[in-house]
N, C-alpha and C positions, 0 to 999 in steps of 0.2 A: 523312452517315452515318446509315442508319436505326439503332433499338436492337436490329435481330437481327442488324446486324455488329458489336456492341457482344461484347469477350472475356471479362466478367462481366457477371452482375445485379449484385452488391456486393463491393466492396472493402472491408475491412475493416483501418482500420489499428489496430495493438497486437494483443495475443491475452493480456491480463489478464481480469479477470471479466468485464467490460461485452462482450470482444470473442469471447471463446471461447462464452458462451451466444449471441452475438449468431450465430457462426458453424456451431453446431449448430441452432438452429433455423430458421436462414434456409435449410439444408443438408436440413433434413425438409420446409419448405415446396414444395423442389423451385427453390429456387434455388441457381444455378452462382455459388459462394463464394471468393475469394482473400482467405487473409489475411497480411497484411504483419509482420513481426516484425525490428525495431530488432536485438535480442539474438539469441544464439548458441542451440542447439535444444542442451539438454544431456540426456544422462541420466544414472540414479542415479549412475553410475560415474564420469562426469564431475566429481560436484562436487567442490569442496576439501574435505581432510579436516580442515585446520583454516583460516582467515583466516587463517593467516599465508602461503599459497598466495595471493598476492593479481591476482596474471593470472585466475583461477579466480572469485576472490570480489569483486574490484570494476569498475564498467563504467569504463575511463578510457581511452577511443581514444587519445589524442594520448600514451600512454605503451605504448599497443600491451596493454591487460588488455580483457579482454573479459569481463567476468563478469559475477554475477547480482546485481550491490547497485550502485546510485547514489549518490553524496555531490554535494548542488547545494546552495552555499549562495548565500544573498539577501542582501537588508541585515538585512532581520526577522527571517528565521529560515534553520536550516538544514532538508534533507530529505531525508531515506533514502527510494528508491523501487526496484523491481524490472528487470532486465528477463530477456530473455531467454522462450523460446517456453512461455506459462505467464505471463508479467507476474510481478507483485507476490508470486501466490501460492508460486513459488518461494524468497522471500526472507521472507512472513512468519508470524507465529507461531500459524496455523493459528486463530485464537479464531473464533466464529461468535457473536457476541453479537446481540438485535435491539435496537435504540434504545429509550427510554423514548418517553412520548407526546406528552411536547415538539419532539421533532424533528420530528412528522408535522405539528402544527400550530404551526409559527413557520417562518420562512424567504419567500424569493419564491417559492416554490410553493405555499404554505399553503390558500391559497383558490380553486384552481387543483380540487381534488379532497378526497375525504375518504379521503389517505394509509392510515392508522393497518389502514380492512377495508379499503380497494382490495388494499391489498398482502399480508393475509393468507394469503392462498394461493399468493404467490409466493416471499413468505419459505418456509411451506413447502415448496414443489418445490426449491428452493435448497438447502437443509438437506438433500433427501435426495438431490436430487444431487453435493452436496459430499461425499457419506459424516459428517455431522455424528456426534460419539457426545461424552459425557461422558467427562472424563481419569478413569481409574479407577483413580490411584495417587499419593498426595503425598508427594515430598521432603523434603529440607529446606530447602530455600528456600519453599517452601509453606507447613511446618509453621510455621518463622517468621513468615509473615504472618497464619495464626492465632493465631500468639501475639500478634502486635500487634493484631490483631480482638481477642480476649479484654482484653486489658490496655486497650483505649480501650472496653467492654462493649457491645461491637458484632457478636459475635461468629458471630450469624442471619446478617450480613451478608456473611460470609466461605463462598464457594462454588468447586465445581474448575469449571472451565474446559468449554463445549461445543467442542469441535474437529474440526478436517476430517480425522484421523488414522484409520487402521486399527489397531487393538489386538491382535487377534487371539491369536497365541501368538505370545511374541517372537520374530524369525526365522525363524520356519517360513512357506514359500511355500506358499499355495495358488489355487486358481482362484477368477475374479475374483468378492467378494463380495457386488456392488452393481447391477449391471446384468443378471442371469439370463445371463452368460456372456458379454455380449457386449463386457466390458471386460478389461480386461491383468489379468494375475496379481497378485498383491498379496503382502507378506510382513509378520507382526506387527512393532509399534514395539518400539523394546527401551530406549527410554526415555532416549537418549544424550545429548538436548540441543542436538544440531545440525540442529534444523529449518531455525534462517537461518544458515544456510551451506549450505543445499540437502541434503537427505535421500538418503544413502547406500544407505539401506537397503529404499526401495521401499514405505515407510509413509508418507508421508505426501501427500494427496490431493490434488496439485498438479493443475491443469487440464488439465496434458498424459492427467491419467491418466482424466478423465472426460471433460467438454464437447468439448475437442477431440479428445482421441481418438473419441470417436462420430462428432462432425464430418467427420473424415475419413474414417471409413468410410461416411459418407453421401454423401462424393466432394469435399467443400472439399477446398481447396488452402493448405496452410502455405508461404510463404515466409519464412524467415526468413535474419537479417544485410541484412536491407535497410532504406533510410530514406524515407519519402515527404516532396519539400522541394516539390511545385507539385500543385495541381487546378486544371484550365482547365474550365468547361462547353464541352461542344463548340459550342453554340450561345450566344451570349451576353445573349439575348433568351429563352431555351426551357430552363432548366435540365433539364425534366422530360428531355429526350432524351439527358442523358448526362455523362460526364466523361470528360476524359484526364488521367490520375494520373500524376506523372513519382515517378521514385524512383532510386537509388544503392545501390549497397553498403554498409556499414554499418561494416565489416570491414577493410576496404582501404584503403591511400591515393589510388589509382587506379582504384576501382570501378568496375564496369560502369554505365553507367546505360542503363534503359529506361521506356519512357510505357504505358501501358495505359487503354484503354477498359472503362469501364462503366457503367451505368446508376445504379446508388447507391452511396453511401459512407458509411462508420459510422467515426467517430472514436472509438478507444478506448485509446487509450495514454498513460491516467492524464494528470492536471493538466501535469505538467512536458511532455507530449511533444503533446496538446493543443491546450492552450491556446497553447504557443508556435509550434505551425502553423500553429493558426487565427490569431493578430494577424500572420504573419508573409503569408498567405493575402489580410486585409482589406486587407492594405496596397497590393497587387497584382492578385492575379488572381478573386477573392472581395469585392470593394467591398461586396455590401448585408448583409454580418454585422452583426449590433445591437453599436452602441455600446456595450453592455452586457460586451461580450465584456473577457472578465479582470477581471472584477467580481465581490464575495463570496467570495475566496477564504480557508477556514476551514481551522484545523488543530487544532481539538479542544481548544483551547488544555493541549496537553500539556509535561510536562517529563521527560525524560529523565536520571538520577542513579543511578549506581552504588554498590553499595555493598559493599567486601569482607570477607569475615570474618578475625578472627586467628585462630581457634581450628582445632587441627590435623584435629579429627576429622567438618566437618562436607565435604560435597563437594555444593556449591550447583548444581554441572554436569549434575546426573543429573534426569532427569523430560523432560517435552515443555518445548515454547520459552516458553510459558507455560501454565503448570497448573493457576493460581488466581485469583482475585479476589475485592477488597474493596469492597465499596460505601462507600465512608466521609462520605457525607452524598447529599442527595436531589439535587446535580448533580456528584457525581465520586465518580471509584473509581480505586482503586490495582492493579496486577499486577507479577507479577515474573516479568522476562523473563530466560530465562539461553542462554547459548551451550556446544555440546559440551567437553567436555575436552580442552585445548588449543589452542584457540581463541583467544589470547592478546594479535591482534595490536592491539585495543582499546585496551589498557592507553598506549600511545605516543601516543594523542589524548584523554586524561585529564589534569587537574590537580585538585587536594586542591578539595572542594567548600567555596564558598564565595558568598555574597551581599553584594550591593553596590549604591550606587547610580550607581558613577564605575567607569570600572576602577582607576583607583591605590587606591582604597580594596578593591578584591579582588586585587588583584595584591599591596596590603600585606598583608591576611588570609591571601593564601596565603604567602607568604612566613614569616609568623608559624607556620603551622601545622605548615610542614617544617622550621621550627628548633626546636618543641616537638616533633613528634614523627616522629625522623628514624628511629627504628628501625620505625617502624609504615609510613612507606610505601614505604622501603627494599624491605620485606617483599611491599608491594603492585608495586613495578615492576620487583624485581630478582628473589627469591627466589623469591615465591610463583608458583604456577600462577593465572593469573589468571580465566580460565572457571573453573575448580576453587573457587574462594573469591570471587566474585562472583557478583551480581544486578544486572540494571539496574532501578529501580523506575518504572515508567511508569504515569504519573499523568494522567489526561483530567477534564476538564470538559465540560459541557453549556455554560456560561454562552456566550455568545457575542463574538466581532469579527472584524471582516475585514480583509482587506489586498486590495490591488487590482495585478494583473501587468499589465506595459504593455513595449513597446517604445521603449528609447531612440534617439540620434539613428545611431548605430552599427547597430540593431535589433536590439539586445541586449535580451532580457527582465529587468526589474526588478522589484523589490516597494517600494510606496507603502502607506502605513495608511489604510485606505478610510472604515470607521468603528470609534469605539470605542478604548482604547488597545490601541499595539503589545504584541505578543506579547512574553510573559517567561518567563525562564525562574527565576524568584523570586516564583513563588507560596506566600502564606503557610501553607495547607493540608498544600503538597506538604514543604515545609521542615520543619512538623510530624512529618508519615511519615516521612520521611528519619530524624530526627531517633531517632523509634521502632522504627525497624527496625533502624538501626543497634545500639542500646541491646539487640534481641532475637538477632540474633548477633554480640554483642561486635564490629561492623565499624568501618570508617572510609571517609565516603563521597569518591566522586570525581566530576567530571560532565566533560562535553564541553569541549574546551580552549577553545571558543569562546564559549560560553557565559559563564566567565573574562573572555575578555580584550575579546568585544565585546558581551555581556551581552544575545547572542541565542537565544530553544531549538532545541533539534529537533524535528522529529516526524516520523513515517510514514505519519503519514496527513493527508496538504494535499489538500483539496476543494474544490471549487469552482471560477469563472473562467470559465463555460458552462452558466451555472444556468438552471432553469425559471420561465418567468415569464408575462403573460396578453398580454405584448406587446414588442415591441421597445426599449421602455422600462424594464423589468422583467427580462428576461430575454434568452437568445441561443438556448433554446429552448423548444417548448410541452410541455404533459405526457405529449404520445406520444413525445418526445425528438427531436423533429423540429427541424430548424434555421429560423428565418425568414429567408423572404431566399431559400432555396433550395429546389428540389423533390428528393426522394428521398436526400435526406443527415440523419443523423442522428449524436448524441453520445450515448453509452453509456460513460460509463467517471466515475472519480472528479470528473471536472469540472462533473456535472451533479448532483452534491449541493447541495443547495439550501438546508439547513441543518444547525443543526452537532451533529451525532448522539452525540459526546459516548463512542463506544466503538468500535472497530476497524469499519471499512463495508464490507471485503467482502461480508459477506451481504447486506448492504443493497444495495451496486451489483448484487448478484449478482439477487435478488429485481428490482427497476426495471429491469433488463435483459429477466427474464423476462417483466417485462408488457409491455416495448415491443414483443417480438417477437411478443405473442400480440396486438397491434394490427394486425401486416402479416400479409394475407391469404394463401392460398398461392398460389403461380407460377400463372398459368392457361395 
């Protein structure tokens, strides 16, 4: 088979940041684009009006929900991730922050390039094609966190939030504001809170509504509810000439499946979908992936902790999914994420926060704190509106470790601690804030039940496991994002974070996407 009976130039699997820029700009260069999408193609109308719609809001095949949130947990940690046509940006809370200057210089890529200017003009183009703008309104969940800015006299430190959001006039539609017309309509935020639960209301700047919608007016092709489980080189001596891509329905029990040909392939379906192709690939039909592969996988070392108010008159639900942030020392900062009114169905994988080093010594703690104070959380799991009188405080670090994803003997993906100690979710920092925030709306905090009972955290943003490096020692790819080992296959998407950024990485994958593409030349 030459490459002109080849049915793409690039297959593109996922359509998160890495994949959706990956797919509008391969689409201008005047290559013929398919992109592969795991998740259901939702729009605004679609989403749930609150979590407790849970066919709508979480992805759980084997129960028949097809939605836009994942829960994967490991032994180390647990991890919310996106799907659905759009990735991640559908599920998360819009912030565009860019890293400090440790990121660009520490990691396996460090010495690789000088990050920090390389990338300055793609974080720019990112930013305004995200529709980045400053939140131009604080709640009170915000206003609480400057109240704890002020009270720890930190107070410069305390800033709203840059986000992917359209502000406009709330609810009013008009023509599209970003691309000189040649994008969808758009209608103002109205500030309700349910960005991760998928935006209702057409405000907020999901990837459907930029990259890929250009993309496909430039002639890509979205498939979506499909899973891609094989890539064979057509020749297995010549990568350069091609691939056949086998894939499945997504959807079904009985799916269709079909193979397709094409000359390149861009991995972009976030860490969890990845990285467990790719060791799933090495094992089989991909033998010269780097050893490296599922190696440095970072998660910001964040912590996840709720916190609810008793007090009748404050309504923590109102504002974007997060509106603010605190710098609270020179490698972490705090934000407060909140969910729409009603949104409630949270509250049922909560237990009374508490720290330990055993579980029976937090399983006693909690037990202690529901027999001191049973009217207080009563109030949080029976009475109260839970989105209404919650925040979750999410806390990130710079500081660094990893965990390493591998295939067991089943070829089940696993998490091992690679370097450095396992992820906690009993940081002493973040126990402080808790601690302070709670104090600044009279709350009572709560955290992830697992967290509890097998004293692992969450986070939403797991990086890494196909990081950049100067060689197959080092890394699984180079700094054009190119794979070794193979010709015309690349990784775009969170897997190829390479160090640990320490603040939400959408822009950041969003930006490193945009310069891989502006390394492929255009179709001759």
């Amino acid at each position: 088979m030459t490459q002109k009976n080849l049915t793409y130039d690039y297959i593109i699997i996922g359509s998160g940041f890495g994949g959706s820029v990956s797919a509008l700009r391969l689409s201008q260069k005047g290559y013929k684009v398919l992109v592969v999408e795991k998740g259901k193609w939702y729009k605004a109308t679609d989403f749930p009006k609150t979590n407790w719609n849970l066919r709508k809001w979480l992805w759980m095949p084997y129960l028949r929900f097809f939605g836009i949130m994942k829960l994967s947990i490991f032994k180390h940690i647990a991890i919310i991730s996106g799907t659905g046509v759009g990735g991640g940006s559908l599920v998360y809370a819009n912030t565009l922050p860019t890293p400090k200057s440790t990121f660009f210089n520490s990691g396996s890529w460090s010495s690789l390039n000088n990050w920090e200017d390389d990338l300055k003009p793609y974080y720019k183009e990112a930013l305004r094609m995200l529709g980045a703008a400053q939140n131009p309104s604080l709640y009170d969940g915000d206003k609480a966190l400057k109240a704890v800015a002020k009270d720890l006299n930190i107070t410069q430190k305390f800033n709203p939030t840059r986000v992917a959001v359209f502000f406009g006039t709330p609810n009013k539609t008009v023509k599209d504001p970003y691309f000189n017309g040649e994008g969808p309509d758009r209608a103002g935020c109205n500030f309700c809170g349910a960005c991760m639960t998928g935006c209702r209301h057409n405000a907020k700047n999901t990837l459907d509504k930029n990259y890929l919608y250009l993309a496909q007016k430039q002639g890509a092709t979205i498939l979506a509810e499909n899973e891609v489980y094989d890539i064979q080189p057509l020749d297995k001596n010549d990568s350069a000439l091609g691939y056949e891509v086998s894939m499945k329905r997504s959807t079904r029990i009985f799916g269709k499946h079909q193979k397709i040909t094409t000359k390149g392939v861009i991995f972009s379906g976030g860490v969890l979908g990845t990285v467990k192709l790719l060791l799933a690939l090495k094992a089989k039909s991909l033998p010269h992936l780097s050893d490296h592969l599922g190696e440095d996988i970072r998660s910001n070392n964040e912590t996840l902790i709720s916190v609810s108010t008793l007090e009748k008159d404050k309504n923590l639900s109102k504002g974007i999914a997060i509106g603010s942030i605190l710098d609270t020392d020179e490698n972490s900062h705090l934000e407060i994420c909140r969910y729409g009114e009603g949104s409630n169905a949270w509250k049922l994988a909560h237990l009374p926060y508490v720290t330990g080093s055993n579980v029976f010594s937090r399983l006693f703690k909690t037990a202690i704190k529901l027999i001191k104070n049973p009217v207080d959380y009563f109030k949080i799991y029976v009475s109260n509106g839970w989105a209404k009188n919650t925040v979750v405080l999410l806390f990130m670090q710079t500081l660094d470790s990893t965990l390493r994803f591998k295939r067991n003997t089943l070829g089940k993906m696993i998490s091992t601690v690679s370097s450095g100690k396992a992820p906690t979710p009993f940081i002493p920092e973040s126990i402080a804030l808790v601690k302070s925030y709670s104090k600044a709306i009279k709350g009572v905090s709560t955290s992830f039940a697992l967290e509890t009972l097998a004293g692992i955290p969450s986070t939403a943003h797991i990086l890494g496991g196909a990081v950049m490096g100067e060689n197959t020692e080092s890394g699984v790819i180079d700094k054009d994002n190119k794979v070794f080992g193979y010709k015309n296959m690349l990784v775009i998407d969170g897997s190829m974070i390479s160090a640990n950024p320490g603040v939400n990485p959408s822009l950041t994958i969003t930006a490193i996407a945009e310069r891989a593409m502006d390394q492929i030349p255009n179709k001759q």
